[in-house]
Every structure is written in C-alpha cells, then in structure tokens.
N, CA, C and O of each residue as an XYZ file, in Angstrom:
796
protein
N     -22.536    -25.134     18.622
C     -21.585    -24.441     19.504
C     -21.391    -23.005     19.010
O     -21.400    -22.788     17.799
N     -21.129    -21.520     20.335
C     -21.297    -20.652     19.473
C     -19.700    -20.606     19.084
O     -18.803    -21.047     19.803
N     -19.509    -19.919     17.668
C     -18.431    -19.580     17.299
C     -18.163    -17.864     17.474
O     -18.910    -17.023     16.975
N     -16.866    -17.530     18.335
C     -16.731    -15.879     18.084
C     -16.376    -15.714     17.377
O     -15.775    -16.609     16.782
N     -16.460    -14.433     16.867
C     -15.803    -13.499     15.701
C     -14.321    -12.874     16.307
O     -14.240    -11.866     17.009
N     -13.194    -13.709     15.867
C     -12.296    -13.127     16.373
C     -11.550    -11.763     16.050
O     -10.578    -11.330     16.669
N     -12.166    -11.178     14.994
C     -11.744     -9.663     14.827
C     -12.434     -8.786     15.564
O     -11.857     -7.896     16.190
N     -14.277     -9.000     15.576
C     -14.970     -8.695     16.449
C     -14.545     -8.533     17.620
O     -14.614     -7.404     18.105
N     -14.081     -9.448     18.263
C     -13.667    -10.047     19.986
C     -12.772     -8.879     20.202
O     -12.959     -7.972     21.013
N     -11.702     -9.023     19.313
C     -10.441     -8.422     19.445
C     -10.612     -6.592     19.631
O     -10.021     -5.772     20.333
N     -11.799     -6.486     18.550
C     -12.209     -4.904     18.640
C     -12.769     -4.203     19.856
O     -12.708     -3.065     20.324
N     -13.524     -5.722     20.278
C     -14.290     -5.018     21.434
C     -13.498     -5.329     22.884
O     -14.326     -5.552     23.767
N     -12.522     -5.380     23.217
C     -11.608     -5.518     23.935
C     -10.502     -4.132     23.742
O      -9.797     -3.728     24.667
N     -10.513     -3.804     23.000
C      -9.758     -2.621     22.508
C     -10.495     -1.431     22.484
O     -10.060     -0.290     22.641
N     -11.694     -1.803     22.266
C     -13.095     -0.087     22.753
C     -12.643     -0.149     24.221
O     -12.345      0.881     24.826
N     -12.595     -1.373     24.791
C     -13.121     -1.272     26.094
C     -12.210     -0.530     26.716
O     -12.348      0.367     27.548
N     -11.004     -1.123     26.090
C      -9.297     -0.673     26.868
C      -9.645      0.985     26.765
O      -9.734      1.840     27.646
N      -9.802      1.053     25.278
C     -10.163      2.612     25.195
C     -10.847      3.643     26.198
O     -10.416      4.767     26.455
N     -11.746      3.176     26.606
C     -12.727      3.727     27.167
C     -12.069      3.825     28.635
O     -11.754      4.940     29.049
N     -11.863      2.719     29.404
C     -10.686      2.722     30.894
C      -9.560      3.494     30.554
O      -8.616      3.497     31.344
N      -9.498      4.126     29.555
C      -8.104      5.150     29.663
C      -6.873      4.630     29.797
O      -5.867      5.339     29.772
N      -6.851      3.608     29.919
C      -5.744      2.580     29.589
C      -4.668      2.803     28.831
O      -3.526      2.803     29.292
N      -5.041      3.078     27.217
C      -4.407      3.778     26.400
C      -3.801      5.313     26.056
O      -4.683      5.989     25.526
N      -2.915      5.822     26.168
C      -2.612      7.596     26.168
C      -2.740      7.668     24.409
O      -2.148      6.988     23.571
N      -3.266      8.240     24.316
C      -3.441      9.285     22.796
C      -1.781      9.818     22.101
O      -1.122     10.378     22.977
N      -1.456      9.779     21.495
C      -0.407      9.969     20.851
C      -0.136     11.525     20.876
O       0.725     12.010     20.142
N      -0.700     12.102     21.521
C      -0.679     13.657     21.834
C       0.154     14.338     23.102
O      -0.027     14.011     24.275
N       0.958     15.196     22.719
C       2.233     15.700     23.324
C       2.334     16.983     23.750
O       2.942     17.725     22.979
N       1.873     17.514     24.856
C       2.160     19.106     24.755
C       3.198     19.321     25.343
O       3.450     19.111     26.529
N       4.029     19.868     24.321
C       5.582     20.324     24.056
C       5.754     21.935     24.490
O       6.707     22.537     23.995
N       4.917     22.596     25.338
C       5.384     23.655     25.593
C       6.650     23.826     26.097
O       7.599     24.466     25.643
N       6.503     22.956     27.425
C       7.820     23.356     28.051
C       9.164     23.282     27.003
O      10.178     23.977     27.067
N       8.866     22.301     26.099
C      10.264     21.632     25.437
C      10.074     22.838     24.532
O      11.190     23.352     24.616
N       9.519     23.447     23.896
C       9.308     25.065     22.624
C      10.267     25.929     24.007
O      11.307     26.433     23.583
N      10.111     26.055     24.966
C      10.668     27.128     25.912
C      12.691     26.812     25.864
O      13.642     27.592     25.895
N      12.596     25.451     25.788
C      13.910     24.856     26.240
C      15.257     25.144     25.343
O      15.347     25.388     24.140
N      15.719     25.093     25.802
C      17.159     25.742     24.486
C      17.427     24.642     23.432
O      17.164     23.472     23.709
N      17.791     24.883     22.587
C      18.157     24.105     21.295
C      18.596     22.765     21.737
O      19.105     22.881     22.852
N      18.608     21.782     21.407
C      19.194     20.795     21.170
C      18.640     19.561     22.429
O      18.890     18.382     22.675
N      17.667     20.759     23.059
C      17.108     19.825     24.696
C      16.318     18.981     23.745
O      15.881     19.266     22.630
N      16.206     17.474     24.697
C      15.417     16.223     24.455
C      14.585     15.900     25.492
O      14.538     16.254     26.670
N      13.665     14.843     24.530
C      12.304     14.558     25.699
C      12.251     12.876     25.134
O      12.003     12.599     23.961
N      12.471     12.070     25.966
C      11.584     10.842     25.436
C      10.363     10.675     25.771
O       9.731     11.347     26.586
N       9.861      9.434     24.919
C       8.544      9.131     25.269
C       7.472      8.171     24.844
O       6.890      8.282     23.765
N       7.274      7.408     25.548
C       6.475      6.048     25.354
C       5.994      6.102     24.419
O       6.583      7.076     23.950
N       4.993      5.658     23.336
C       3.613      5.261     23.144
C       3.146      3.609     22.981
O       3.636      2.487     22.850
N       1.691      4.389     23.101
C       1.082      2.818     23.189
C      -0.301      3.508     23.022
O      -1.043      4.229     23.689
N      -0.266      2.782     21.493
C      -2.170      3.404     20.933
C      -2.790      2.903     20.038
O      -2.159      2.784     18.988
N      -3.965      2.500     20.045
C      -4.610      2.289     18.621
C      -5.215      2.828     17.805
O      -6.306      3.300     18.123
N      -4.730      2.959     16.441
C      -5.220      3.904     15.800
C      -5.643      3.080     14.411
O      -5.446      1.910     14.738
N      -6.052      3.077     13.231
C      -6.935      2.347     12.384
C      -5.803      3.287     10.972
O      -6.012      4.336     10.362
N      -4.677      2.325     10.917
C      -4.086      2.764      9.660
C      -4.284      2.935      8.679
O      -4.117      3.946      7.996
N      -5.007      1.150      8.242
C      -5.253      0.770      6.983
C      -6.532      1.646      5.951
O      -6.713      1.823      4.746
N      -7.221      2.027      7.222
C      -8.773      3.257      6.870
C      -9.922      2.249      6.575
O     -10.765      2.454      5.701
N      -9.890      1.059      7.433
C     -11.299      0.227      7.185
C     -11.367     -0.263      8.287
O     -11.309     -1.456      8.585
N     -11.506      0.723      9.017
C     -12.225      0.445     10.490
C     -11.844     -0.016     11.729
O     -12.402      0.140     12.815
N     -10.839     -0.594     11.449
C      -9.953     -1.810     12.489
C      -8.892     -0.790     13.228
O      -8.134      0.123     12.898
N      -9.280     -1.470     14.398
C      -7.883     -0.143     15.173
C      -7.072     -1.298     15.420
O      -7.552     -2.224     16.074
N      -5.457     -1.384     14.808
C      -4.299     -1.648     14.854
C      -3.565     -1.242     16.494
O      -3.955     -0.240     17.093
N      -2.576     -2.083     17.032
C      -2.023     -1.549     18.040
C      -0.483     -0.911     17.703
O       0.315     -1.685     17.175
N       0.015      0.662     18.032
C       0.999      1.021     17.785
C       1.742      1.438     19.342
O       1.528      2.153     20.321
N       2.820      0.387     18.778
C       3.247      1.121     20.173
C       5.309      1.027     20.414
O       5.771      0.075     19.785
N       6.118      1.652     20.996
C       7.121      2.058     20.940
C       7.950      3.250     21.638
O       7.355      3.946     22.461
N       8.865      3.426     21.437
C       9.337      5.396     21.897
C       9.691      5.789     21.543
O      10.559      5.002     21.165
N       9.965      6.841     21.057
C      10.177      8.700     20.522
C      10.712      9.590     21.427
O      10.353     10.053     22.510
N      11.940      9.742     20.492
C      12.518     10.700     21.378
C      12.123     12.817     20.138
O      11.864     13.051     18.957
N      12.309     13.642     21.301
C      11.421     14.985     20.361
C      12.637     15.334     20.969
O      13.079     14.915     22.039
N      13.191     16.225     20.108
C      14.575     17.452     20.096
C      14.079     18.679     19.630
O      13.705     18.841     18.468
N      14.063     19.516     20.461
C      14.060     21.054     19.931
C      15.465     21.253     19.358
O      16.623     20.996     19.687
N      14.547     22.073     17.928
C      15.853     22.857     17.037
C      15.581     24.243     17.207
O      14.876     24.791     18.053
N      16.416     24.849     16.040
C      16.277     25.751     15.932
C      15.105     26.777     15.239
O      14.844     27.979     15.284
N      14.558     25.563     14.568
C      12.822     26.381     14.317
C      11.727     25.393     14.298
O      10.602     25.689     13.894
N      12.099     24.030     14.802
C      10.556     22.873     15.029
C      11.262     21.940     16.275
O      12.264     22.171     16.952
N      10.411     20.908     16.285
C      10.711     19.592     17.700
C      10.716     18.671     16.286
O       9.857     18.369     15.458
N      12.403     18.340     16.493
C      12.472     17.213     15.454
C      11.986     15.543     16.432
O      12.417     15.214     17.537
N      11.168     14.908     15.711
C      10.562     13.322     16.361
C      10.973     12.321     15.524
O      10.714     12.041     14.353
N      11.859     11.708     16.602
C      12.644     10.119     15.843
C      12.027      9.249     16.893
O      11.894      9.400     18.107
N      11.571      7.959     15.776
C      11.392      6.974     16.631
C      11.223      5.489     16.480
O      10.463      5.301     15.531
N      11.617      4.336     17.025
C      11.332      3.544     16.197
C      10.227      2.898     17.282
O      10.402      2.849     18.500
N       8.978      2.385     16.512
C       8.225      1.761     16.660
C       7.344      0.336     16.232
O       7.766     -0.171     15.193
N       6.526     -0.174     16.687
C       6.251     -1.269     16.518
C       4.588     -1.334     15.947
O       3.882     -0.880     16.847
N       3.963     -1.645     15.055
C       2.628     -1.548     14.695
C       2.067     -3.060     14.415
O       2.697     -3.798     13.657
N       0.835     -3.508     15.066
C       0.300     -4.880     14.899
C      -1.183     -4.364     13.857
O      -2.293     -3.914     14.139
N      -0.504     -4.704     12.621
C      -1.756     -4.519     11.344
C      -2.399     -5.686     10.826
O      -1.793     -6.681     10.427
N      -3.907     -5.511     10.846
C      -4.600     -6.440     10.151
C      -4.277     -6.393      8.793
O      -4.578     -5.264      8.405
N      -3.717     -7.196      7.679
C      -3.636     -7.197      6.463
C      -4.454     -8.452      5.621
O      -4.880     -9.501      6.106
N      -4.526     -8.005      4.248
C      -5.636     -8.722      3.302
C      -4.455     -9.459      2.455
O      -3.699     -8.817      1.726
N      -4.363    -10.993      2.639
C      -3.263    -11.817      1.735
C      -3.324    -11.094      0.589
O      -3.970    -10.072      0.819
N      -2.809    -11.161     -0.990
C      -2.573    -10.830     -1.870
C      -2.924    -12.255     -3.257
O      -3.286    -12.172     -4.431
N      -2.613    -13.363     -2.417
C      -3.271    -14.257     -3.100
C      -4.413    -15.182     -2.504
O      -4.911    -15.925     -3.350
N      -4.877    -15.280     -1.357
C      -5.834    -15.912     -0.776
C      -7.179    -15.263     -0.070
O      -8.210    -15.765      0.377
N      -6.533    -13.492     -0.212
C      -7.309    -12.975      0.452
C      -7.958    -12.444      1.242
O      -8.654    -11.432      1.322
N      -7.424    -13.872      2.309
C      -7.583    -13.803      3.557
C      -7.064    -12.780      4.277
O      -6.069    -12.165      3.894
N      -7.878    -12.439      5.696
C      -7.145    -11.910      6.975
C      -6.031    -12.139      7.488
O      -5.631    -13.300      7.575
N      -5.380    -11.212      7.882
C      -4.030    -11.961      8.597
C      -3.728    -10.583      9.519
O      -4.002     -9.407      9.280
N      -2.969    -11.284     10.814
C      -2.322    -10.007     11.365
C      -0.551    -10.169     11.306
O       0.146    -11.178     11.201
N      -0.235     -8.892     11.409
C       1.273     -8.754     10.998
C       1.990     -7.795     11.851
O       1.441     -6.710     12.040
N       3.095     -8.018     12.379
C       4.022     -6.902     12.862
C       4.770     -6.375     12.158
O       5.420     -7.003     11.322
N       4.852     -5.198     12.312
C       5.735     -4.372     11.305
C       6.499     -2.753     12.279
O       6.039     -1.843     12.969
N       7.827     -3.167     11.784
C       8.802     -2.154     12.361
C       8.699     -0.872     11.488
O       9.118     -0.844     10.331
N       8.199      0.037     12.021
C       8.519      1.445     11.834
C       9.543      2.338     12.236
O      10.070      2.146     13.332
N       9.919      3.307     11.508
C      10.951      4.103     11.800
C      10.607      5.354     12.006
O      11.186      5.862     11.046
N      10.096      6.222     12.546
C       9.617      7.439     12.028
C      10.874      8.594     12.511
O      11.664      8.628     13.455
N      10.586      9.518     11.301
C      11.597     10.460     11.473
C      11.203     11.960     10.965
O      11.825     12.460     10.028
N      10.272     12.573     11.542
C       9.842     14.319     11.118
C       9.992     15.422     12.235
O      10.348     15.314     13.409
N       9.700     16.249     11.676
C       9.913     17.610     12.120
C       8.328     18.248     12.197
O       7.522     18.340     11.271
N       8.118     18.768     14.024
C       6.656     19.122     13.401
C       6.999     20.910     14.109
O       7.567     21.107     15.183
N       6.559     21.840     13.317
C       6.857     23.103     13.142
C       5.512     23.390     13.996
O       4.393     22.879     13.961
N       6.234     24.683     14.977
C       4.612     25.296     16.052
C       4.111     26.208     15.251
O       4.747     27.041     14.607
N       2.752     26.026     15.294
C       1.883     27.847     14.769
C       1.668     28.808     15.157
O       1.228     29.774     14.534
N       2.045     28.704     16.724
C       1.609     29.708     17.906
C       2.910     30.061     18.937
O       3.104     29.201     19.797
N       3.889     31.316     18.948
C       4.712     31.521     20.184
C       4.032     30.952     21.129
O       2.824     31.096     21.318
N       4.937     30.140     21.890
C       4.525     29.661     23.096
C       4.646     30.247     24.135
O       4.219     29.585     25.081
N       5.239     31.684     24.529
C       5.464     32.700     25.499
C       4.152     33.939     25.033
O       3.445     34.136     26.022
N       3.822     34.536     24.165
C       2.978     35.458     23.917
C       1.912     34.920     22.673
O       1.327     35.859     22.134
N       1.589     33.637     22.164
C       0.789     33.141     21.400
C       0.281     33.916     20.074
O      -0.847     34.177     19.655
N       1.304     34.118     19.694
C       1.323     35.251     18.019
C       1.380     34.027     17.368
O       1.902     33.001     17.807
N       0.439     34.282     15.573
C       1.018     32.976     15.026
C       2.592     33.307     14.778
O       3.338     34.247     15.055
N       2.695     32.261     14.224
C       3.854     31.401     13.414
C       3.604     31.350     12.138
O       2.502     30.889     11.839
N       4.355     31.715     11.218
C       4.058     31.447      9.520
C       4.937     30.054      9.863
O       5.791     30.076     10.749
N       4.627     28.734      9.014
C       5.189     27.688      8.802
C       5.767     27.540      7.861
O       5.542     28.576      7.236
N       6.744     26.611      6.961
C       7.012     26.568      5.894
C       6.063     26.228      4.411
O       5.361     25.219      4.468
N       6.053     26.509      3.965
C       5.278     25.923      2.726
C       5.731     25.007      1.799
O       5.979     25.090      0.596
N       5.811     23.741      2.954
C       5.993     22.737      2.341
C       4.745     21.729      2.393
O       4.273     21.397      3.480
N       4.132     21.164      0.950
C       3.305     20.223      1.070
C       3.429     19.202      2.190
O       4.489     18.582      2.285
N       2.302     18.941      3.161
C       2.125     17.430      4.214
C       3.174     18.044      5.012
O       4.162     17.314      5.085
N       3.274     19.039      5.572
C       4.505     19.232      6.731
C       3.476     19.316      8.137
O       2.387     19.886      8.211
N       4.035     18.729      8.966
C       3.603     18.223      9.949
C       3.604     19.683     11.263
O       4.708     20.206     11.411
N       2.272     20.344     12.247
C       2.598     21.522     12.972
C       2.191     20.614     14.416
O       1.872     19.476     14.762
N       2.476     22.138     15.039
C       1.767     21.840     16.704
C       0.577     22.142     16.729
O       0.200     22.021     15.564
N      -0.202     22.444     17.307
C      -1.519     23.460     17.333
C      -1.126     24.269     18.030
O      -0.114     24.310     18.730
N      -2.402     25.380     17.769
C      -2.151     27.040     18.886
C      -2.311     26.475     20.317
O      -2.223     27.415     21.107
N      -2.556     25.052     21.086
C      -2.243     24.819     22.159
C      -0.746     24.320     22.759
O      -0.263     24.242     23.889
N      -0.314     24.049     21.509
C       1.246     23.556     21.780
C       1.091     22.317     21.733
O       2.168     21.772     21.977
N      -0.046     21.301     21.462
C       0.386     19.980     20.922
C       0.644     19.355     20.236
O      -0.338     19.286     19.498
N       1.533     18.610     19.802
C       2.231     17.995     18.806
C       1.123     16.344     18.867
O       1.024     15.562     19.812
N       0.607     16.292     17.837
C       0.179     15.209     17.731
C       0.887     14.050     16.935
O       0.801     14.403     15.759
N       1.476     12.966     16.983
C       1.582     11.988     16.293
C       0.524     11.260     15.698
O       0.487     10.062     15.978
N       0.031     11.515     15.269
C      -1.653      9.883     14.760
C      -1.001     10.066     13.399
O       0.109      9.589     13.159
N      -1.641     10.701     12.588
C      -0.984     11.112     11.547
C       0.006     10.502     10.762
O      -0.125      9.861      9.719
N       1.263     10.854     11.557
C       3.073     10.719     10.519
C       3.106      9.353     11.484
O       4.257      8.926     11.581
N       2.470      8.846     11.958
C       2.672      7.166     12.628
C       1.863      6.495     11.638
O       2.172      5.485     11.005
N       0.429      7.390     11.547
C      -0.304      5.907     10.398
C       0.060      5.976      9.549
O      -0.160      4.958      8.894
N       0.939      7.161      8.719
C       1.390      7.772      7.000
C       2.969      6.407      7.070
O       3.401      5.779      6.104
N       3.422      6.345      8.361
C       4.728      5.710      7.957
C       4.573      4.193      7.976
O       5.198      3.393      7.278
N       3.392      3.858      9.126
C       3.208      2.207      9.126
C       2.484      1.614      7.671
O       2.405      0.451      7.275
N       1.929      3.055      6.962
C       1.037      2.256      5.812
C       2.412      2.003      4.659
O       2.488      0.992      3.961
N       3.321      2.999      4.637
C       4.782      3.090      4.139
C       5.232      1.451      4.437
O       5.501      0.739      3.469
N       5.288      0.967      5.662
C       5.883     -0.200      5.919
C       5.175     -1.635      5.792
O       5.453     -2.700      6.344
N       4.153     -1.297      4.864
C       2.836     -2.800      4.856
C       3.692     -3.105      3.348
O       4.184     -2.152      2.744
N       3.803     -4.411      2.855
C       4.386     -4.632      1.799
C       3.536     -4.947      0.559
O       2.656     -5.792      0.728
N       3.674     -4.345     -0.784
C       3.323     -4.016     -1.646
C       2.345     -5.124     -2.056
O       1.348     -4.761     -2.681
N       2.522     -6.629     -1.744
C       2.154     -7.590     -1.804
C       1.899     -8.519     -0.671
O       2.226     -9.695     -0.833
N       1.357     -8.151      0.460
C       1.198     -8.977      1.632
C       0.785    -10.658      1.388
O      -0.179    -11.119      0.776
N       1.782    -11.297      2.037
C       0.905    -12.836      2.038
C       0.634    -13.349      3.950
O       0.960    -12.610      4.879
N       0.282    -14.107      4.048
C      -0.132    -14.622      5.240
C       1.128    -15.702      5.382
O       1.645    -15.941      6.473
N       1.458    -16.183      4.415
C       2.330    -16.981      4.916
C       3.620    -17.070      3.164
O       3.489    -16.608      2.030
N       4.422    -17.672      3.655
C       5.389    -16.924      2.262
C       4.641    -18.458      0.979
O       4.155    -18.128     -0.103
N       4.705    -19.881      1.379
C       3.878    -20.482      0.786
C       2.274    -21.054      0.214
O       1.736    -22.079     -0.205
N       1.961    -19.597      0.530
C       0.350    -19.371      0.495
C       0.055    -20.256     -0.984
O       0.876    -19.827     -1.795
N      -0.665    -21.148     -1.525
C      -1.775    -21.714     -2.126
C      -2.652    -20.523     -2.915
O      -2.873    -20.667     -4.117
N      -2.958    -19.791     -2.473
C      -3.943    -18.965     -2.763
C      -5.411    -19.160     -3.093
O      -6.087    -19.439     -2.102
N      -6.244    -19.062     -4.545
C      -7.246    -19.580     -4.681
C      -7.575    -19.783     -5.896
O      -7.039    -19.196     -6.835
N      -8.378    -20.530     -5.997
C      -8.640    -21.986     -7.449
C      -9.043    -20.693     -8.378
O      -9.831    -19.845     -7.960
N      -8.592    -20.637     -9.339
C      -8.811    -19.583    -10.834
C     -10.825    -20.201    -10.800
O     -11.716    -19.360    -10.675
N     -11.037    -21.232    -10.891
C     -12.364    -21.646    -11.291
C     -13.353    -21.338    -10.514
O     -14.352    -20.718    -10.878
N     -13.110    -21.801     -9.267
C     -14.258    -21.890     -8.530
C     -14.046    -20.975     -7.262
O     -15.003    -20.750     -6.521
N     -12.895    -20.487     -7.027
C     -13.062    -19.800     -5.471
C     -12.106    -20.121     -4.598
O     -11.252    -19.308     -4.243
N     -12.172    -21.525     -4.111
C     -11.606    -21.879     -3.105
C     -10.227    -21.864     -2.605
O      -9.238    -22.279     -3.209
N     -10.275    -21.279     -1.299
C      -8.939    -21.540     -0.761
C      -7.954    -22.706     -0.774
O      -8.063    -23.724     -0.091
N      -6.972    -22.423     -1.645
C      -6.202    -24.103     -1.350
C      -5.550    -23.731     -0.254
O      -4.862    -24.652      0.187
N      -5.508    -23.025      0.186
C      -4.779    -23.684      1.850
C      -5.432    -24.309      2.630
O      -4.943    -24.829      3.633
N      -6.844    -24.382      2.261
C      -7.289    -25.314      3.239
C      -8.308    -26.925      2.325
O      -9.361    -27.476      2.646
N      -7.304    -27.188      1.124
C      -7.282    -28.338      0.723
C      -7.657    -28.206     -0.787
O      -8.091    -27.065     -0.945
N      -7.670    -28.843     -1.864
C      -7.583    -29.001     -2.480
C      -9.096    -28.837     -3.217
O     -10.125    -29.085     -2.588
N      -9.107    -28.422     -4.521
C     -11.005    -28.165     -4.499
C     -11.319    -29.255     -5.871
O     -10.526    -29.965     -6.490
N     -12.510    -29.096     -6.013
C     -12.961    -30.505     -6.402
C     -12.869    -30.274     -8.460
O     -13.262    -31.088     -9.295
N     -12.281    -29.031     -8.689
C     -12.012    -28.597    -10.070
C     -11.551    -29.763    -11.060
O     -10.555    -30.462    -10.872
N     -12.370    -29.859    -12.072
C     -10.998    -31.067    -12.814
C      -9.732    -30.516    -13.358
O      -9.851    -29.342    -13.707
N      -8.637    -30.994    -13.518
C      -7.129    -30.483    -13.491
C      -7.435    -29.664    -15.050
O      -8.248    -30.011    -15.906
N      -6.479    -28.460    -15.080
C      -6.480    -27.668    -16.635
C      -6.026    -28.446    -17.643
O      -5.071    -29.219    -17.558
N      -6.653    -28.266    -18.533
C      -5.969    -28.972    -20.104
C      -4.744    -28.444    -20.461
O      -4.748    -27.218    -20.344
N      -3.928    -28.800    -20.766
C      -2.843    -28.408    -21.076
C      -2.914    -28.040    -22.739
O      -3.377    -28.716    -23.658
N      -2.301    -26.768    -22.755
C      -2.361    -25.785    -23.848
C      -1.601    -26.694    -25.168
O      -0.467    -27.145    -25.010
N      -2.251    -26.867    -26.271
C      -1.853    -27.718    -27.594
C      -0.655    -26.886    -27.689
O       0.278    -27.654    -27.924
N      -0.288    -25.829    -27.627
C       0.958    -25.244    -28.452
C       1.952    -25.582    -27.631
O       3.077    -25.133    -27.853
N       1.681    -26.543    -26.392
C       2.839    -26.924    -25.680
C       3.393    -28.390    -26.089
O       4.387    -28.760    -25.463
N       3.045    -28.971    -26.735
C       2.550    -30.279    -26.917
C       3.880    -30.863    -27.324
O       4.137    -31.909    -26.727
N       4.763    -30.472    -28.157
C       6.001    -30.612    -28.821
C       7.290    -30.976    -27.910
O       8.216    -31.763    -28.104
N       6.914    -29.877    -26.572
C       7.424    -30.103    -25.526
C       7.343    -30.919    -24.653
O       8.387    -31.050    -24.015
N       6.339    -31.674    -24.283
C       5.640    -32.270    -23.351
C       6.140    -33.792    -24.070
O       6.634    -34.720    -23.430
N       5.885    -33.784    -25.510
C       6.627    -35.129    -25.834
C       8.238    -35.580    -25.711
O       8.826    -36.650    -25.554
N       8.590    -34.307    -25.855
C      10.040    -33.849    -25.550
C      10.425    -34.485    -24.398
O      11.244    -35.402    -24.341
N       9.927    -34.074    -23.628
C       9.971    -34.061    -21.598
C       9.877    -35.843    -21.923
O      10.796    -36.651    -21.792
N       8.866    -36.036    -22.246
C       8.332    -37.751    -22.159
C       9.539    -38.716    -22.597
O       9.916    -39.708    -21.972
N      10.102    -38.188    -23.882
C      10.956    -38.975    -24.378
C      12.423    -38.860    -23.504
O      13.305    -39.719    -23.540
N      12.474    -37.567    -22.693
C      13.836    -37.901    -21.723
C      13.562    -38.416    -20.589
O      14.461    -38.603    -19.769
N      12.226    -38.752    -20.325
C      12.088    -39.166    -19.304
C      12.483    -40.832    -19.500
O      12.941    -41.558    -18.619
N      12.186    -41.195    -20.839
C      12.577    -42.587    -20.838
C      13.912    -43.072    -20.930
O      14.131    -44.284    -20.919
C-alpha cells in the first residue's frame, strides 16, 4: 500500500496555495499611513507561510496587526498565531505545535514619502525600516519573535518516553528488546535498605 509523506503532502499543498495567490505576503505599503497625522491607525490581517525554524518547512502564520503612526516610525502590535514544525527534545521526533506570538516593533522609513529624500535611521543594532518604496515588511520581526516563542526544550507530548540510551529506539512506541541496566554497586547499601523496609 502506498504510504504518503505527510510533511511532504502538507508542503506541497502549501506551494500550491502559494502559487493561486491565496496567501498575501506579509508586505504593507504604508504610504498613505507615513502621510497621516500622528497617532492614525491601520489594522490588518495576516495569513502567510514563511519557514521560521530555517530548514526548509514553511510554517503557517497567521493573525492581526494593528500599525500606528508616531512621531518618527509606524509602531506594529500584534498578536498572532504560528503552526511550527518542531524536533522533540527527547525522542526526536517531528511534531507540529501552535504557538502564540506577540509582536511589538517600530519599523522606521528610509525615504520621505512626499519628495523621496533619504531618511537617516537610528543606529540601533536589528532595527526594523520601510524601504525607499514605502513598504513595511513583516517576514522578518514575525519569524525573529515566533523562534522567541518555540520552547527551549520542545516535547511532543509532556510524557514523552524518549529513546533507549543503547540501542535507539523510540519508547513511545513500545518497549525495546535491551536487557534492563545493572544497577550501580555503590548503590547497593541502599537497595538492601529499601528491601528490608519493604518487609
């Protein structure tokens, strides 16, 4: 019988979406809102896949953002939702996971948006701009914050088994044919200990 590759499957269903335009790009041109007086707001959907983790797999991100013009960038708050493939921590395995994001930056323009002179930006390391077209891209400070929100130790499940020190195998999916560990002589004192309250 054939068996699919369900990461495979899943990818190529997600080119495809890609390709029908289905999906909008996380890209924003904020001119009008650079024109708008201080404190004006814009909401705004997304729904995109973008490949957080950096091994190939496009993740689905999706949620809304609201962008506020200040007084010298379009501050972007938002909370969102990201579906990440993650690698267990003790088994290994694949797993997919939802994870709540928060995002909260400021992305500074390079270009007047009325007469297109640059902009000096701040010189702050990783600060987030528009381009000289006026778009504000999110890909970026969405994949920098969902990789922020993957946990230091991912498991697939909180009672994961993991895998046999000897030979490999997954004990979550049964028990492997190892003979049981010897128990360490310097414990031994104890173990008679244990024995004798047990009686």
């Amino acid at each position: 019988m054939l068996q699919l590759d369900s990461r495979r499957y899943a990818q190529t269903i997600i080119e495809d979406l890609l390709l029908e335009g289905r999906w909008q790009a996380m890209q924003i041109n904020v001119a009008q809102l650079l024109r708008a007086s201080i404190g004006s707001v814009k909401d705004y959907e997304v729904k995109k896949v973008i490949d957080i983790t950096g091994d190939g797999v496009n993740d689905l991100v999706q949620g809304k953002v609201r962008l506020t013009r200040t007084n010298r960038s379009i501050l972007v708050k938002g909370a969102l939702e990201a579906d990440v493939e993650l690698t267990c921590s003790r088994c290994l395995g694949p797993f997919r996971r939802s994870l709540k994001v928060n995002l909260e930056e400021e992305y500074y323009p390079t270009a007047d948006v009325d007469t297109g002179a640059a902009i000096a930006v701040p010189d702050e390391p990783g600060c987030f701009t528009i381009d000289q077209n006026h778009i504000l891209d999110l890909t970026e400070a969405v994949r920098q914050y969902a990789l922020l929100a993957v946990p230091m130790k991912p498991l697939c499940r909180e009672n994961c088994a993991g895998l046999c020190p000897f030979c490999g195998q997954n004990l979550n999916r049964g028990p492997c044919g190892c003979p049981p560990k010897a128990a360490d002589p310097r414990w031994s004192e104890l173990s008679k200990l244990k024995k004798e309250k047990g009686k």
